[in-house]
PAMAR-157844 format. One line per field, with one value per residue (C-alpha): x negated, z negated, y; residue number from 0. Coordinates in Angstrom, 2 decimals. Layout:
x = X; ...
z = Z; ...
y = Y; ...
num = NUM; ...
This chain:
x = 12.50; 15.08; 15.25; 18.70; 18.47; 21.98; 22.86; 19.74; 20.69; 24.53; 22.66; 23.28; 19.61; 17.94; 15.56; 14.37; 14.56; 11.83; 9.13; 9.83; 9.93; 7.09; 9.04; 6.41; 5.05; 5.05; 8.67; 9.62; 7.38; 9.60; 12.28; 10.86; 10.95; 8.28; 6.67; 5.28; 2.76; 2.99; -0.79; 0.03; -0.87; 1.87; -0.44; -2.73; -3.94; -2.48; 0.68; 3.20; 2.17; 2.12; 5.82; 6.97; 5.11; 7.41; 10.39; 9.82; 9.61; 12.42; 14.74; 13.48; 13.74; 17.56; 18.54; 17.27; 18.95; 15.40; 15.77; 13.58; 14.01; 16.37; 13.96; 14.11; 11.97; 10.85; 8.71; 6.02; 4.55; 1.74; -0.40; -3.91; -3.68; -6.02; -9.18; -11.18; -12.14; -8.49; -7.60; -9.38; -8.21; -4.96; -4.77; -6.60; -3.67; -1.32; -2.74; -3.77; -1.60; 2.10; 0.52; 1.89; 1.74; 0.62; -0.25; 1.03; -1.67; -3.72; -3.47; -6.98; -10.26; -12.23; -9.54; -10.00; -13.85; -13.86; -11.73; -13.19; -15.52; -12.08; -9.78; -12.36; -12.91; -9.17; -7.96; -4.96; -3.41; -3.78; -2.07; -3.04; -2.15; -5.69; -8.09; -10.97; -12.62; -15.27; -12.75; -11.26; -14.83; -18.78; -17.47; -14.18; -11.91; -10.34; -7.65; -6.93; -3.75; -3.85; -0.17; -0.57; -3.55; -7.78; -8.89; -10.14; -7.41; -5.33; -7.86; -8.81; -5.70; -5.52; -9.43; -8.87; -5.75; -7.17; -10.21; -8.00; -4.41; -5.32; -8.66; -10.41; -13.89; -15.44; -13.41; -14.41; -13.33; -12.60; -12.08; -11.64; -14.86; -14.12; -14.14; -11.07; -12.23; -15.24; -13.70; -10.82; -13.45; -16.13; -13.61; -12.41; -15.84; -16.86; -13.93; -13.61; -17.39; -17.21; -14.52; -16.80; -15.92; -18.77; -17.85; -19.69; -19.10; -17.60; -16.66; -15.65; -13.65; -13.44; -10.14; -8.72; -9.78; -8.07; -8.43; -9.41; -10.29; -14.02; -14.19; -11.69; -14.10; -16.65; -14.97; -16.78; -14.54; -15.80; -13.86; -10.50; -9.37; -9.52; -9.11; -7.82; -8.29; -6.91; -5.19; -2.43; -0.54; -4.06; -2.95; -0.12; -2.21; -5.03; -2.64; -0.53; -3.57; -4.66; -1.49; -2.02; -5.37; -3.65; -5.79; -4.20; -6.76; -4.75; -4.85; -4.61; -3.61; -4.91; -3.11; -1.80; -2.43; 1.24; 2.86; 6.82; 6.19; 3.98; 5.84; 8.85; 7.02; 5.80; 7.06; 7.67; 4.47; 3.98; 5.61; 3.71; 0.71; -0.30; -0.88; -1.14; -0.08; 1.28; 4.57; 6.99; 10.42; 11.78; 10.92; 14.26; 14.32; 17.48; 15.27; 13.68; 16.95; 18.77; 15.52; 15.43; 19.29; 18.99; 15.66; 17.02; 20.11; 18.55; 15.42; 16.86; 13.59; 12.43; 10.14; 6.10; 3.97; 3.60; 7.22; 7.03; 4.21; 5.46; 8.74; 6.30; 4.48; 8.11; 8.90; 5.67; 6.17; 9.46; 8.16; 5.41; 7.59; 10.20; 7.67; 6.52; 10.59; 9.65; 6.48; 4.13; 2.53; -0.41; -3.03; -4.58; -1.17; 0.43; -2.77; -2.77; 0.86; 0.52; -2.16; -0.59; 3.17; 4.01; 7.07; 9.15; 9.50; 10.08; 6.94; 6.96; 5.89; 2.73; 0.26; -3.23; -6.81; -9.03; -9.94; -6.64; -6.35; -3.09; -2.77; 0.22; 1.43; 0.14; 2.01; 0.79; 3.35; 4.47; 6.15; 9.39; 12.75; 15.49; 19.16; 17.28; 14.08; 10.69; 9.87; 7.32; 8.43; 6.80; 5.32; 3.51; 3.15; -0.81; -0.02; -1.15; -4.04; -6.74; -9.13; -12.08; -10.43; -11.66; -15.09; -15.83; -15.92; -19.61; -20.93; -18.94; -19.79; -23.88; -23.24; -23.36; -20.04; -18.41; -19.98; -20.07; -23.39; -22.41; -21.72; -24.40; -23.71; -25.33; -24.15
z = -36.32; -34.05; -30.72; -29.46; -25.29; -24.62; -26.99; -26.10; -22.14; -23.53; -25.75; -24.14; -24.64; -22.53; -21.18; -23.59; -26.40; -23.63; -24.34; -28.50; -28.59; -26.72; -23.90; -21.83; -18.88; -16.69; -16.98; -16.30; -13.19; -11.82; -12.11; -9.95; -6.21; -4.45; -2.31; 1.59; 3.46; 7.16; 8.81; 12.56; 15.22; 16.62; 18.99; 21.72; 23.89; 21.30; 20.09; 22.69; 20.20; 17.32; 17.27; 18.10; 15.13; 12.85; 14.67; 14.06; 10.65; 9.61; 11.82; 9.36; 6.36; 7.43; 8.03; 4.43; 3.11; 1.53; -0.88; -1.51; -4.21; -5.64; -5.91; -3.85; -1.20; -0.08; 3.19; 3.78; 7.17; 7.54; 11.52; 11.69; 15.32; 16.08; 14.72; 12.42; 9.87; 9.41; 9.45; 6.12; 4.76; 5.13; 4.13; 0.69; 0.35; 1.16; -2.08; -4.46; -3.69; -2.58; -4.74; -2.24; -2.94; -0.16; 3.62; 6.99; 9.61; 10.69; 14.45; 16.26; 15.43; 15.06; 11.96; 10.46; 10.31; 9.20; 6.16; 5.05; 2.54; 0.82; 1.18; -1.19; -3.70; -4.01; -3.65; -1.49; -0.02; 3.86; 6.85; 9.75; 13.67; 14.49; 15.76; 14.23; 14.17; 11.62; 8.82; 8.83; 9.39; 8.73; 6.48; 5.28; 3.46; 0.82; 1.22; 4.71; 5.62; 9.28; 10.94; 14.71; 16.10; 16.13; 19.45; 21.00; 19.83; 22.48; 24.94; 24.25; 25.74; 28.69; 29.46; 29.10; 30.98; 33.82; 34.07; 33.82; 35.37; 37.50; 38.66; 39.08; 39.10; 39.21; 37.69; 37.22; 34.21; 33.03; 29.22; 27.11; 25.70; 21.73; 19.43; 20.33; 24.22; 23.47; 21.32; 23.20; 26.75; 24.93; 23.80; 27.08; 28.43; 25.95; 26.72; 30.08; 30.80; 28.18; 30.24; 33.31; 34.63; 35.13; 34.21; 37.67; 35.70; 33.35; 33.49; 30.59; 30.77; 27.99; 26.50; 27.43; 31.60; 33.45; 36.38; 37.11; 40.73; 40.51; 38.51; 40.82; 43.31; 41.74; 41.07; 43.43; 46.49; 46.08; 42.64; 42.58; 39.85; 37.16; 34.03; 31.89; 28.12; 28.19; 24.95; 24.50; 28.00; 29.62; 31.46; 32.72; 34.16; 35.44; 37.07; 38.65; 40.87; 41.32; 43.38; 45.01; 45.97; 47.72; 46.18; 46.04; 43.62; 41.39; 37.62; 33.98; 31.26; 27.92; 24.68; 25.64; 28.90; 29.78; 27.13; 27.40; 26.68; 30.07; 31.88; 31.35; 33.62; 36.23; 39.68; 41.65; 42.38; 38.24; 39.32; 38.46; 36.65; 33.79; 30.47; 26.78; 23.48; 20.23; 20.97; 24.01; 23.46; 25.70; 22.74; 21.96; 18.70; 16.21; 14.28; 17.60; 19.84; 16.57; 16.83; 20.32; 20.77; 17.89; 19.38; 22.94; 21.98; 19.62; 21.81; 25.61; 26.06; 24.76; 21.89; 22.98; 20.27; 18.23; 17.28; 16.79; 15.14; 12.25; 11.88; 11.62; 8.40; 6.71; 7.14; 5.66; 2.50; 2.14; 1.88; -0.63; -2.85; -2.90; -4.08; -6.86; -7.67; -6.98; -9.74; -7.40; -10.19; -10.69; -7.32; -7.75; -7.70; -4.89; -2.74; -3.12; -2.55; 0.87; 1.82; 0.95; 2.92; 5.02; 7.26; 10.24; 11.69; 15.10; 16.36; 15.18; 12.62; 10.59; 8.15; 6.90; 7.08; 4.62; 5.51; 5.44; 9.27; 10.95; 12.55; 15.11; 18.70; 21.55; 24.52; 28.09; 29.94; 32.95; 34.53; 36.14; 36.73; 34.44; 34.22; 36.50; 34.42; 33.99; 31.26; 30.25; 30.38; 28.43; 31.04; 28.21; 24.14; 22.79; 19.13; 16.07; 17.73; 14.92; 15.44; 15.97; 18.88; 18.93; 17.06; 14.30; 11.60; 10.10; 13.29; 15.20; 12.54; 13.43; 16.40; 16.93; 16.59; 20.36; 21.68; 24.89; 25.10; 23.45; 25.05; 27.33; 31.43; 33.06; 36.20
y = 13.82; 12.42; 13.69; 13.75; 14.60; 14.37; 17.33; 18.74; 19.00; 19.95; 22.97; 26.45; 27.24; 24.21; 25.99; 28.07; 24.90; 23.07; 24.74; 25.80; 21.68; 21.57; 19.41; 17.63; 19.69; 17.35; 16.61; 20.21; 20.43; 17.08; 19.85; 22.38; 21.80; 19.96; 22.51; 21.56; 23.61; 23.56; 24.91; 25.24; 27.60; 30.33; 32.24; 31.64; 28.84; 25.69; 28.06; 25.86; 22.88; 24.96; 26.29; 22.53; 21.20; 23.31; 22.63; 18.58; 18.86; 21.52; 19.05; 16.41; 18.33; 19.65; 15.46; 15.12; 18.61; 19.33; 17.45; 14.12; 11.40; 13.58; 17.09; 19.67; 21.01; 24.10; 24.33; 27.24; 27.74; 29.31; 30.85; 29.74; 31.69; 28.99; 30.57; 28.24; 30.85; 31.49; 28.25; 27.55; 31.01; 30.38; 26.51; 28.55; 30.63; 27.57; 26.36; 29.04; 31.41; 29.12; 26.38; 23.88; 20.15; 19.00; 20.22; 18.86; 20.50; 21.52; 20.73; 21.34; 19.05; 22.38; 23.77; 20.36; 20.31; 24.16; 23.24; 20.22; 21.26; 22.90; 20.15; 17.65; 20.91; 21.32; 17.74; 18.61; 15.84; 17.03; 15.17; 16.39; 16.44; 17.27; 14.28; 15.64; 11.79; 11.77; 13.00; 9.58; 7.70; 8.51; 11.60; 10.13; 12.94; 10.98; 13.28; 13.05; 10.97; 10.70; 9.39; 10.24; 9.53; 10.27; 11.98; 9.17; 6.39; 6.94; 7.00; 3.94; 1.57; 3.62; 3.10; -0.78; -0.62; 1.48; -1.10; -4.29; -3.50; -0.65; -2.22; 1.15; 1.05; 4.90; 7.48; 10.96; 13.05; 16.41; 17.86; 21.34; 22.24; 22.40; 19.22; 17.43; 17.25; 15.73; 12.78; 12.17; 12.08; 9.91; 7.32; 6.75; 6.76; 4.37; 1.65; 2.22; 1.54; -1.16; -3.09; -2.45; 0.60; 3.43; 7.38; 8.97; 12.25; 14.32; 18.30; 20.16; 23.82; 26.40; 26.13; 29.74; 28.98; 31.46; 29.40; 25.27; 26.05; 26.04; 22.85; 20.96; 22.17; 20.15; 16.76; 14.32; 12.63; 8.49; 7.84; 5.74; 8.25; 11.42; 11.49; 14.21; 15.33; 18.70; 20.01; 22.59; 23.76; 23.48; 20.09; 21.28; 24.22; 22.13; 19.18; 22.40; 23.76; 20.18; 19.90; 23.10; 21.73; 18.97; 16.36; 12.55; 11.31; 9.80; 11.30; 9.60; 11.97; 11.59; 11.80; 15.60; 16.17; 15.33; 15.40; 16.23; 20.17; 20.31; 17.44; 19.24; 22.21; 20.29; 19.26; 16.33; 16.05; 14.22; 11.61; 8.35; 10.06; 7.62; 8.64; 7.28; 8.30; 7.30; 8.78; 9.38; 10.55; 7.81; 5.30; 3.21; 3.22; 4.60; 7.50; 7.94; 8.18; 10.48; 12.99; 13.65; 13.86; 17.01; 18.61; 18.59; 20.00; 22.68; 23.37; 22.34; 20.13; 16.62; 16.65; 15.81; 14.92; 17.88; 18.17; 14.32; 14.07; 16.51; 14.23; 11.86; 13.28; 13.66; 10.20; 9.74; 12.06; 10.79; 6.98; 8.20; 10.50; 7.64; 4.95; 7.77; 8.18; 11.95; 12.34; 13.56; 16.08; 13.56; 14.18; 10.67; 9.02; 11.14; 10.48; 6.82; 6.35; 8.64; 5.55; 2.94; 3.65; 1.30; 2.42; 1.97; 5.63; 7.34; 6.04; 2.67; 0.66; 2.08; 1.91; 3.13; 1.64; 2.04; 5.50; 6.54; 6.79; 4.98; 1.99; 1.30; 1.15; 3.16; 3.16; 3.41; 5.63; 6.27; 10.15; 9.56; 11.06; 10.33; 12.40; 15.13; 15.84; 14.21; 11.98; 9.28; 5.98; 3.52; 0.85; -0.88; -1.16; -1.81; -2.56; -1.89; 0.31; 1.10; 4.22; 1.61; -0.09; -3.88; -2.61; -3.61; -0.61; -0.95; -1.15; 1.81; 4.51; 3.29; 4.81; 9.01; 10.70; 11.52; 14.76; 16.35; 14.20; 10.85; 8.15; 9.07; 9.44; 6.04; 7.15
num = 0; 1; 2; 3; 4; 5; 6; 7; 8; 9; 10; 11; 12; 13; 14; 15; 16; 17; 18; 19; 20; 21; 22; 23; 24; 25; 26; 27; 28; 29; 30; 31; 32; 33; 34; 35; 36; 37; 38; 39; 40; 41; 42; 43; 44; 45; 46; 47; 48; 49; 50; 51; 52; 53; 54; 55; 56; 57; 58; 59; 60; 61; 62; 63; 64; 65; 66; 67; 68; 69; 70; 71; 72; 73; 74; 75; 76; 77; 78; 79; 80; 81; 82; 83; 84; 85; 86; 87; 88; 89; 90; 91; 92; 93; 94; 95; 96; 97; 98; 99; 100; 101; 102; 103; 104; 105; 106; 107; 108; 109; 110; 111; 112; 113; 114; 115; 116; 117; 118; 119; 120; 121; 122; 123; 124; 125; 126; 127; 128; 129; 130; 131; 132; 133; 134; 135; 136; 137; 138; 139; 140; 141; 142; 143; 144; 145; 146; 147; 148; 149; 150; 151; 152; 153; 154; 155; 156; 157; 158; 159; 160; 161; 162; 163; 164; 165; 166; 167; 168; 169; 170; 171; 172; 173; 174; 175; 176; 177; 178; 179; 180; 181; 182; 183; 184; 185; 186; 187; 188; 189; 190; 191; 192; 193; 194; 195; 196; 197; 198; 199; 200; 201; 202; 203; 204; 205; 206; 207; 208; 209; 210; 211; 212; 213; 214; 215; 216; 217; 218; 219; 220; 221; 222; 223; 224; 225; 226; 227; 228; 229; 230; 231; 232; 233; 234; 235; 236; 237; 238; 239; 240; 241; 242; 243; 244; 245; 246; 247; 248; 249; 250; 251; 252; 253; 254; 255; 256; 257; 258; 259; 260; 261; 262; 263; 264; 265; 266; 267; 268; 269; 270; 271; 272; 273; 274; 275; 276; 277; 278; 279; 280; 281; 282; 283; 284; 285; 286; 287; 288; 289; 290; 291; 292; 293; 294; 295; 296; 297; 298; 299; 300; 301; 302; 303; 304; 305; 306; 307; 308; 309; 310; 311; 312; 313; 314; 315; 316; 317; 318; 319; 320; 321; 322; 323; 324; 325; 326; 327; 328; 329; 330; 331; 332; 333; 334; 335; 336; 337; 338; 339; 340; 341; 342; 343; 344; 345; 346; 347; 348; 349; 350; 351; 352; 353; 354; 355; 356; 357; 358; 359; 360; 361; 362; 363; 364; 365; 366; 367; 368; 369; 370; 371; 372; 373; 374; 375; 376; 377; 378; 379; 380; 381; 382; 383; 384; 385; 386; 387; 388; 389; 390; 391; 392; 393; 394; 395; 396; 397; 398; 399; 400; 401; 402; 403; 404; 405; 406; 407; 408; 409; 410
């Protein structure tokens, strides 16, 4: 028989006609929306980040009117409250129950690990803002699509910059005692001893302190610096009492320690702390300079790299669906088109190694006062950054994973 689709879509009785005909199923899922979890965290110690993630990537999905390649989207956000148990429950209702396509999340290292076993069993494409290292190396999830940054990526231009164009020598450092504080402390350590430096010591804090004073007690006097790796609103907290302290050490952040959402609550007394990251809002780029005109006029504060970072993962979606003209029904397809995107976005240009981790600029920044507020200005660009630094792959992953007890203290 001759199949006629233009009187077919004309008929009165489309829908019903689709499945007496026996209308392919695949074509009537393209019709249905594409559907986007969001796994972030809206209470406790990381909620500050959490709330920003989903306010990057609704701004996204509003620019685009939720729709991509010509299908509509519908976002579902889900609270992991930062607990990894419910972290992997809920990412299982993000799929089973919301039957979501893919996920953007989760954001901590220890959510990530807790989940992983589920993400390979239920082949979700997941694209996280946690670190969580090993998921994109020894134990690659070949459904991880990672767009911002490992733990310890970051850390590792601002260890060779502190080493080569600060000239510092002994540097003492100070972390949050969960996953992402170890890997973001042992790549420095690594890097920085690497280019010479020595790590005279290393403190790590549980990641609901009440209260740095004890450990800032204990940071030792002959060092030419500190160096933090505090997640969450924890730097702002730490660097806050430091200053109350009256210690002129000077400080280098890592990847979150001063990022816009605590700069934005600090004092004077910021001013010149270095830091690195992936992202600052002061980037002058046109997606970069349209996003942080709409989130400081719908929020009152710049976006830090949470809210980026979700932006981020639209772009990234929106690259992949595009490639797949919107058929993103087949997992195999969907996954491999997520890997292989190659985009300018916010952050910069990107793309994916092998393990489906990003490579791109990180930028060495720099707090100062602009229009009456802080912000980090970039002072310099390290590009196309890849999560083994200058190592070569086969030969990092021989090593042990970063721990609180890897790279080991020589000092």
């Amino acid at each position: 028989m001759t199949f006629n689709r233009r009187k077919f879509v004309k008929s009165a009785g489309a829908t019903a006609a689709a499945s007496v005909l026996g209308f392919p199923a695949i074509v009537r899922a393209q019709a249905q929306p594409i559907r986007i979890g969001l796994l972030t965290i809206k209470t406790g110690a990381l909620a500050s980040g959490g709330i920003d993630m989903e306010r990057g990537l609704v701004i996204f999905l509003k620019e685009k009117n939720y729709t991509l390649s010509g299908r509509k989207v519908e976002l579902v956000v889900a609270d992991s409250g930062g607990v990894p148990a419910q972290a992997r429950t809920k990412m299982q209702e993000l799929v089973e129950r919301e039957r979501v396509q893919a996920v953007v999340g989760p954001l901590a290292a220890f959510e990530a690990l807790a989940m992983d076993d589920y993400i390979r069993t239920a082949q979700i494409p997941t694209l996280p803002v946690a670190g969580a290292e090993d998921m994109t190396q020894r134990k690659a999830n070949p459904w991880f699509v990672r767009a911002t940054s490992t733990s310890a990526q970051c850390s590792y231009p601002i260890a060779d910059y502190a080493a080569k164009n600060l000239k510092y020598k002994r540097i003492a450092a100070i972390a949050d005692d969960f996953a992402y504080g170890h890997e973001l402390l042992g790549g420095f350590h690594k890097v920085f001893e690497d280019a010479g430096g020595t790590l005279v010591q290393k403190l790590f804090s549980p990641l609901n302190a009440p209260d740095y004073g004890s450990y800032i007690a204990q940071l030792k006097s002959d060092i030419d610096a500190v160096f933090l790796g505090f997640a969450g609103g924890n730097g702002f907290r730490f660097f806050k009492q430091y200053n109350e302290y009256g210690l002129k050490t000077p400080v280098l952040g890592g990847m979150t320690a001063f990022d816009e959402v605590a700069v934005r609550n600090m004092g004077d007394y910021a001013l010149g702390a270095i830091s690195s990251c992936w992202y600052t809002a002061q980037l002058d780029n046109p997606i970069n300079k349209r996003f942080v005109a709409t989130y400081f006029k719908e929020n009152g504060y710049d976006p830090g790299q949470y809210a980026s970072g979700t932006y981020l993962y639209g772009e990234v979606l929106a690259a992949a669906i595009g490639a797949l003209k919107g058929k993103i029904e087949d997992k195999n397809a969907f996954i491999k088109a997520l890997r292989a995107v190659r985009v300018d976005t916010l952050r910069g240009p990107i793309k994916f190694d092998e393990y489906g981790n990003v490579v791109g600029n990180i930028y060495i920044r720099k707090v100062e006062k602009k229009d009456g507020r802080l912000v980090n200005t970039n002072i310099q660009t390290y590009p196309d950054v890849s999560q083994f630094w200058t190592y070569d792959p086969k030969e990092f992953m021989k090593q042990p994973a970063y721990s609180r007890d890897w790279p080991p203290m020589k000092a």
